[in-house]
C-alpha positions in Angstrom: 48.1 11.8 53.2 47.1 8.9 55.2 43.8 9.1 54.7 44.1 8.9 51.2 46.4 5.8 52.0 43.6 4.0 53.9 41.0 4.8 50.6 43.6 3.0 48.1 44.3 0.0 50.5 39.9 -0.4 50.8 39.9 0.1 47.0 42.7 -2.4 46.3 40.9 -5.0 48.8 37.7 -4.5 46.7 39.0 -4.8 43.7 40.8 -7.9 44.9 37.3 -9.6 45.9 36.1 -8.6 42.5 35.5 -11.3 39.9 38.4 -12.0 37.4 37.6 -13.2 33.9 39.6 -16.6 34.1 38.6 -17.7 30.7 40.5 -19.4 28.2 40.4 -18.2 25.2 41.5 -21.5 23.0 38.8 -23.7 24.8 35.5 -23.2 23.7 33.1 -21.4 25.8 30.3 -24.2 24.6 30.1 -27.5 23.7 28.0 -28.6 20.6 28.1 -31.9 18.4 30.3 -29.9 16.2 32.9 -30.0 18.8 32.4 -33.7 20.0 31.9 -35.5 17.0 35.3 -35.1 15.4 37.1 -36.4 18.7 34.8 -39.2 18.5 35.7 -40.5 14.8 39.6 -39.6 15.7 39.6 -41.4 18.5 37.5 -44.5 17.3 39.8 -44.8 14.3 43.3 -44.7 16.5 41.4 -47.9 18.2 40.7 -49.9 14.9 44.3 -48.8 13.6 45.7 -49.8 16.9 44.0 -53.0 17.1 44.4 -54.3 13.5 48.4 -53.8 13.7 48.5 -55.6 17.4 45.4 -58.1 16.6 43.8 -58.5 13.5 46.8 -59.1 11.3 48.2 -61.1 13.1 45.8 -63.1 13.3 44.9 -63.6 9.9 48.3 -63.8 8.8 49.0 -60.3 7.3 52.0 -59.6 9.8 54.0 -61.6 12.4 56.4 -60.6 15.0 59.9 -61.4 14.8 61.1 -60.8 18.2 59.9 -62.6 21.1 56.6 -61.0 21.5 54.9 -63.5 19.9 51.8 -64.4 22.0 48.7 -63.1 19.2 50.1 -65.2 16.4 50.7 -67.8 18.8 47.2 -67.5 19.6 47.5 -67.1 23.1 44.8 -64.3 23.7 44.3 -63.1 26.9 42.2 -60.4 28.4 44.6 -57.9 28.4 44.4 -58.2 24.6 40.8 -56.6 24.9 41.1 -53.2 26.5 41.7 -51.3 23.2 38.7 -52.6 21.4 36.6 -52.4 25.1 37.8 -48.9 25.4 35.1 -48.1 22.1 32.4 -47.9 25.1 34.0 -44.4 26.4 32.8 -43.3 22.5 29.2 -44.6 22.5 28.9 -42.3 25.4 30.3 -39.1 23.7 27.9 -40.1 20.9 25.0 -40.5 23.6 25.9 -36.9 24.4 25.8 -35.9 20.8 22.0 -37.6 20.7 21.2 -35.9 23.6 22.3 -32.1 22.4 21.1 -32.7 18.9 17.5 -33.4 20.8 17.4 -30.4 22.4 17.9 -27.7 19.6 16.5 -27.1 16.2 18.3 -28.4 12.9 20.5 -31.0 14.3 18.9 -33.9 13.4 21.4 -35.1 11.0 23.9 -35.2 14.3 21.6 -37.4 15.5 21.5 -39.9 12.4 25.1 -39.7 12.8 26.1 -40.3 15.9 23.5 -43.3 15.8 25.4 -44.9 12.7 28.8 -44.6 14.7 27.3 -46.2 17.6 26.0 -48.9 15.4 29.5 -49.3 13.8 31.0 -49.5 17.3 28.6 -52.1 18.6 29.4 -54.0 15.5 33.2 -54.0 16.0 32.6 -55.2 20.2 29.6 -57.5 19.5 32.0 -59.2 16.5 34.8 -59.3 18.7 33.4 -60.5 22.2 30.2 -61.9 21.4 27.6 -61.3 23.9 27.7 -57.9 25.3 26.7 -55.0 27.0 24.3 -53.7 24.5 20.8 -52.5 25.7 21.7 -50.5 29.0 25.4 -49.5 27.7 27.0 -46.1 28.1 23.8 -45.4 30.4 26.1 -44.4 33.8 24.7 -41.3 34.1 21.3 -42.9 34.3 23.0 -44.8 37.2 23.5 -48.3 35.6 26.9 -49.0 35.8 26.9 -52.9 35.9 24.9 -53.3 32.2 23.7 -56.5 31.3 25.0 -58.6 28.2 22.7 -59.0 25.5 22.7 -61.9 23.1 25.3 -61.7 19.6 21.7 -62.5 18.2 19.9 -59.6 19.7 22.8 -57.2 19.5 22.1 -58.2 15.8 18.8 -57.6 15.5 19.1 -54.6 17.1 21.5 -52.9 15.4 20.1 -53.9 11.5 16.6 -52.4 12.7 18.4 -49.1 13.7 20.2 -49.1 10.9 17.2 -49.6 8.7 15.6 -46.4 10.7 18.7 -44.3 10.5 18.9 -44.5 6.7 15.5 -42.3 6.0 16.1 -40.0 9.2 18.6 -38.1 7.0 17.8 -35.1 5.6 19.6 -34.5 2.8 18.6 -30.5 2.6 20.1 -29.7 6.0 23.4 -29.0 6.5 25.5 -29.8 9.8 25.7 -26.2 11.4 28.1 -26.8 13.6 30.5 -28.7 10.9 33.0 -31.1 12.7 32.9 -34.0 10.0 36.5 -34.7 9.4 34.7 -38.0 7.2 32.3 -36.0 4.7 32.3 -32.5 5.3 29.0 -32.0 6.1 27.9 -34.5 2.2 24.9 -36.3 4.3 24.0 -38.0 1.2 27.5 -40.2 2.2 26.7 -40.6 5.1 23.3 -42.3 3.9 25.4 -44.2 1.3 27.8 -45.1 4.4 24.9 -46.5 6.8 23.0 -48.3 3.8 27.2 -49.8 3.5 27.2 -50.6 6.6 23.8 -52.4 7.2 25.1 -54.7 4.1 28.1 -55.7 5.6 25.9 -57.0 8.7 23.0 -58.4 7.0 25.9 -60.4 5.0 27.4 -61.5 7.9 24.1 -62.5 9.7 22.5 -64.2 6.6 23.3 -67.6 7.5 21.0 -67.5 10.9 18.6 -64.8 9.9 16.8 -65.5 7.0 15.2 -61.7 7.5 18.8 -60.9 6.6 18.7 -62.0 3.3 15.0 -60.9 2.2 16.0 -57.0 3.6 19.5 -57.6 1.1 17.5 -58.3 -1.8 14.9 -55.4 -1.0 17.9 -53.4 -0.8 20.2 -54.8 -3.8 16.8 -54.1 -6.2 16.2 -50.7 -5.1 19.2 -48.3 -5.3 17.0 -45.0 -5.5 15.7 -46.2 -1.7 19.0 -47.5 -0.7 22.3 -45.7 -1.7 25.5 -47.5 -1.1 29.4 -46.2 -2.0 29.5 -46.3 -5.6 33.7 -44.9 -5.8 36.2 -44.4 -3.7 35.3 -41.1 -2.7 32.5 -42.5 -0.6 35.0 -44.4 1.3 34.9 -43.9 5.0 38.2 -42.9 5.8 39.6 -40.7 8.9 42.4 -38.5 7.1 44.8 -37.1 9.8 46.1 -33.5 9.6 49.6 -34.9 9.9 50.1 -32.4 13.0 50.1 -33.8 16.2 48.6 -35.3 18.3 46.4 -35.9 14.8 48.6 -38.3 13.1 48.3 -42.0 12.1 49.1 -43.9 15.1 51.8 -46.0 13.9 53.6 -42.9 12.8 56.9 -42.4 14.5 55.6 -39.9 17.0 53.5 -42.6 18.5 55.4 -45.4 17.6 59.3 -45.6 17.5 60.6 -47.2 14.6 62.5 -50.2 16.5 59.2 -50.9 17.8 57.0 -50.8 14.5 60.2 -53.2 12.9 59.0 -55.6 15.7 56.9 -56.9 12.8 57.5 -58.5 9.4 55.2 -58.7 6.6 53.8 -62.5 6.9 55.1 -65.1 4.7 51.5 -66.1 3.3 50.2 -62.5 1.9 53.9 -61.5 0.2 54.3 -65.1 -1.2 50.4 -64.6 -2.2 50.7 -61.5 -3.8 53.9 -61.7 -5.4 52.2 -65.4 -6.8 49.7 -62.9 -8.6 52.0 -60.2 -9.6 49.6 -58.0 -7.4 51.1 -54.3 -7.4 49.8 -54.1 -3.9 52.6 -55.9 -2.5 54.6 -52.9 -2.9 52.3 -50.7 -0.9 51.7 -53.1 2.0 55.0 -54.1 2.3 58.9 -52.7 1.6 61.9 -54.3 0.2 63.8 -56.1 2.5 66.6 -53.8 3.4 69.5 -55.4 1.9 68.3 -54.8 -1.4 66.3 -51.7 -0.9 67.7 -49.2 -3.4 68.9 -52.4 -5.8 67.8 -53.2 -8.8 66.5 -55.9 -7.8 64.4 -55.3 -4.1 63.2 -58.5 -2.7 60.4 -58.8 -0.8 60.6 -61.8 1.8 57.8 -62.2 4.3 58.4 -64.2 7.4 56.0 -67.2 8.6 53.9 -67.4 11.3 54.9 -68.4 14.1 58.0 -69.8 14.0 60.3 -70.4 17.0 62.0 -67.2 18.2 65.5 -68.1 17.4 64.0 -69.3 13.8 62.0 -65.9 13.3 65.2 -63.6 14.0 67.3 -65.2 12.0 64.7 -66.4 9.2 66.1 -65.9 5.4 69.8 -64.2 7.3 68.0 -61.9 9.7 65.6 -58.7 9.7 67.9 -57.0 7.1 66.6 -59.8 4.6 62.8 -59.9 5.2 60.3 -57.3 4.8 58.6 -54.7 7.0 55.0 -52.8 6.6 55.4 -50.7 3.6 56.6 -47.1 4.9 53.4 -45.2 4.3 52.3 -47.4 7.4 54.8 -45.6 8.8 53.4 -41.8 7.7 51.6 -38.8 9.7 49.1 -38.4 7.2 47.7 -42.9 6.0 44.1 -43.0 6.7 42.1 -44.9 9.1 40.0 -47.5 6.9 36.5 -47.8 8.1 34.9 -49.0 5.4 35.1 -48.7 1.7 33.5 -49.0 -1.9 35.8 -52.1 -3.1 34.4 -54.1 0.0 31.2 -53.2 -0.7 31.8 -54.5 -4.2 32.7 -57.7 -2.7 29.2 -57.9 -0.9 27.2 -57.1 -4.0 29.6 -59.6 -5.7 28.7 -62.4 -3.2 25.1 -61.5 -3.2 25.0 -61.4 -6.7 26.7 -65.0 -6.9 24.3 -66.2 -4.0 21.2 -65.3 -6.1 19.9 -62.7 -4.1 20.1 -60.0 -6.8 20.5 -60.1 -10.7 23.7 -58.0 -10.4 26.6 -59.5 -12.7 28.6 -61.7 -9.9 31.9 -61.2 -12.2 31.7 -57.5 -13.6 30.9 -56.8 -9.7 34.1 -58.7 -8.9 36.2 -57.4 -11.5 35.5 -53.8 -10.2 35.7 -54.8 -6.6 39.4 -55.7 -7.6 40.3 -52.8 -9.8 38.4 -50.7 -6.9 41.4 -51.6 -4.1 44.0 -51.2 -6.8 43.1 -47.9 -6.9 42.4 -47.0 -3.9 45.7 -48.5 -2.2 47.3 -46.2 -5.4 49.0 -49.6 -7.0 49.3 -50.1 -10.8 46.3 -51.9 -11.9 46.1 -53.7 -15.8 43.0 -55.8 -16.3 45.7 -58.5 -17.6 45.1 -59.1 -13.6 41.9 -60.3 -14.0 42.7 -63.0 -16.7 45.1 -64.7 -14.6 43.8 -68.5 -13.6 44.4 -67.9 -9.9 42.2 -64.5 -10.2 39.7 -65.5 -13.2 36.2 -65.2 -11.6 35.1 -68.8 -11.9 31.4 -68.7 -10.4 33.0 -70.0 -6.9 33.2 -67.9 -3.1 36.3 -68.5 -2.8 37.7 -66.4 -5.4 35.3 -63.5 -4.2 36.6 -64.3 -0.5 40.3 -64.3 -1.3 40.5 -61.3 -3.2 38.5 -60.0 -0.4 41.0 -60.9 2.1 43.7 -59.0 0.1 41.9 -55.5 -0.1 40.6 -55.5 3.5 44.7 -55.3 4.8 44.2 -52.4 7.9 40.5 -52.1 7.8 40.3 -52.8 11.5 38.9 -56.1 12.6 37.7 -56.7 9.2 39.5 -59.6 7.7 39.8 -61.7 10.9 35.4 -61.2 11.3 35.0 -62.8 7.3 37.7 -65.4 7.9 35.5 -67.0 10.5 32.4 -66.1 8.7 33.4 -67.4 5.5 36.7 -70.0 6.2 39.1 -68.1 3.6 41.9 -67.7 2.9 42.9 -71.4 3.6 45.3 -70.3 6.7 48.0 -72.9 8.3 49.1 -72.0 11.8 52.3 -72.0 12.7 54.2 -74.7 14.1 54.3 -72.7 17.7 50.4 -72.1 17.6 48.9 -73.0 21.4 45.5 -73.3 20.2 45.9 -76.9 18.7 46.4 -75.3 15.1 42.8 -73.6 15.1 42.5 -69.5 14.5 40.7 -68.1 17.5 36.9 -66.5 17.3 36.9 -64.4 19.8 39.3 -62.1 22.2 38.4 -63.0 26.2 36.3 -60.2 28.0 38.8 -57.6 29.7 39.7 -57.9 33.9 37.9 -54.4 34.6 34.6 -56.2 33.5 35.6 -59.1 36.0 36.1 -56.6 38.7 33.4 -53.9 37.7 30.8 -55.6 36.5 31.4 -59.5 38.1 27.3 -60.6 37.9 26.5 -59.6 34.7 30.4 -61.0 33.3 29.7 -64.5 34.9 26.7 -64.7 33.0 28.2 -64.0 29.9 31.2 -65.9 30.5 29.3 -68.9 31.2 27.6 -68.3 27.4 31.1 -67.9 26.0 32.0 -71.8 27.0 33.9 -69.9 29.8 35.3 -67.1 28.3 36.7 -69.4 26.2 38.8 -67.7 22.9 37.6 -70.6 20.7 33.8 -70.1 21.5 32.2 -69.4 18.1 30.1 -65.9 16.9 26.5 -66.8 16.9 26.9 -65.9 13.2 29.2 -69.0 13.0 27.3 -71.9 14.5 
């Protein structure tokens, strides 16, 4: 009996040295773009939801708190300000990795195409943000160089339109993505070609007044449509869509963001007295009614000015019961991420048309541009709209700009980058304002860059007047 003891302990030791298949069963076993690119576009679009409800709207006037937290419409940027938006270089390099995969196995070359349009789109919101930055040599740490140097606004430029120009005919429109993950298209490449051809508008528009390249590669593209698809409806927008189950939600929704702390802000003064001026149904989507008369007859809709004293802003018009929040689907699990979409593209065509650099119809462009928001923002929409003086396409920018201004609301960084390209809407700051009643251009590099990276920040600091929040865009000057 002991002996057979002795043979069952040995057995049991061996067995114990064996190995044990550890593996989890809900993680994947690979990793493929299919699996990367997904987390990428979720991710990315948290940032630009998360940074155009804490910066961008309040600084073009679309929202202002009413408690003391006041410093952004107060215009007192600081670096701290930047680490959301800086945090978009820990995606460029999970789209390096996607490059890098899609190189090394056949049929994945439109993950390729698309993970270099993202990275362009990302560049595009830092560069417009910052200025100068790392560009060239970013997201290259593996390749052991951590402190990148800052490239020129004007190179970044140049660099970015070329790729984007290369991007557009590495598409192949016959493929399909084999490993799936596009929460954006499902797999439609031709939409993604519309969506990079979108893209490289929006920056050739914005670069047009120092590159006069810019304007000759708009007009090559405006003539040819065949070569050069763009959005032509709303189902080419470039929207993230959450599930609604979390953690994939809308980040303002209330399992990020308690509900006290969303009612921090009130819908500003200048866009709810704007709108309402136009009886423009879109009020009613990007704002609610105030809650005293929510339920009435009669809802109100008060916004709040900018940057009033503290006291003044709490109890502006009797309180926060009596002026109006972000409309509630702000507020759902399931509001998109706004990228980019067909009514702003509209607006591009509309300008270029106006400018001369097509023979597109400025006004039918513009007309369709407006109806195009309407519908996409799911507010009522009669072309009685259109007729109205304060609307009526007139043959100036400045209608195109305005209107602009109020169907960009959320897309990111969007309306605060054509306010300083363009100088609409006609914004007063507030009476509090620290920046001697001027709208910032720029958000100061963060500290980690000051810590991490110290040479190469200097240097671009010193091109940046200093770091300075009022240094202007090199599109600008």
């Amino acid at each position: 009996m002991k002996k057979y003891f002795i043979l069952f302990i040995i057995s049991a030791g061996l067995n114990a040295c064996s190995k044990v298949d550890n593996v989890n069963p809900n993680v994947p076993s690979s990793v493929n773009p299919g699996v990367i690119l997904p987390q990428v576009i979720y991710n990315a679009s948290n940032t630009l939801v998360g940074n155009a409800f804490e910066l961008n709207n309040e600084l073009i006037q679309y929202t202002c708190m009413n408690n003391t937290f006041t410093e952004v419409q107060r215009f007192k940027l600081l670096p701290a300000n930047s680490n959301g938006i800086w945090g978009l270089y820990n995606r460029l390099r999970d789209l390096d990795d996607i490059i890098a995969m899609s190189e090394s196995g056949d049929g994945l070359s439109n993950y390729k195409a698309i993970a270099r349009v993202l990275k362009v789109y990302l560049f595009s919101v830092l560069t417009d943000t910052y200025g100068d930055i790392p560009y060239s040599n970013a997201g290259k740490g593996a390749a052991s160089e951590f402190t990148p140097v800052y490239n020129s606004q004007e190179d970044v430029y140049k660099g970015m339109l070329q790729e984007l120009a290369d991007i557009a005919t590495s598409f192949d429109t016959t493929e399909t993505l084999v490993y799936s993950g596009d929460p954006v298209y499902k797999g439609n490449i031709q939409r993604w070609k519309k969506f990079t051809n979108s893209l490289r508008l929006r920056l050739l528009m914005r670069a047009s007044g120092k590159l006069p390249a810019a304007v000759t590669e708009m007009q090559a593209m405006l003539a040819d449509p065949q070569q050069y698809p763009l959005m032509e409806s709303n189902d080419d927008n470039f929207l993230y869509r959450y599930s609604g189950v979390l953690p994939d939600v809308y980040p303002l929704a209330p399992g990020y963001v308690r509900d006290f702390d969303f009612k921090y802000k009130s819908v500003s003064a200048f866009i709810v007295d704007s709108l309402k001026k136009f009886d423009d149904s879109r009020l009613f989507q990007y704002a609610r009614p105030t809650n005293a008369s929510a339920g009435s007859s009669n809802p109100e809709y008060v916004g709040l000015p900018n940057s009033l004293p503290v006291t003044e802003s709490a109890n502006y018009n009797g309180g926060y019961n009596y002026q109006s929040y972000l409309g509630t689907r702000f507020q759902s699990n399931t509001e998109p991420a706004i990228w980019i979409t067909w009514s702003e593209v509209l607006f591009l065509k509309a300008e270029a048309a106006q400018k001369g650099y097509f023979a597109g119809d400025a006004e039918t462009l513009y007309n369709a541009a407006i109806e195009a928001s309407f519908k996409y923002w799911g507010a009522e929409f009669n072309s009685s709209y259109l007729a109205q003086p304060g609307v009526k396409y007139d043959g100036t920018l400045a209608k195109i700009h305005l209107q602009k201004f109020f169907a960009l609301f959320f897309t990111g960084m969007e309306a605060w980058n054509e306010y300083r390209r363009t100088g609409y809407p006609l914004l007063v700051p507030g009476p509090t304002n620290v920046n001697e009643n001027k709208v910032p251009t720029r958000i100061p590099y963060p500290l980690s860059e000051q810590s991490l990276n110290r040479v190469n920040y200097t240097d671009a600091a010193q091109r940046m007047s200093g770091d300075n929040m009022n240094h202007r865009m090199w599109w600008q000057q």
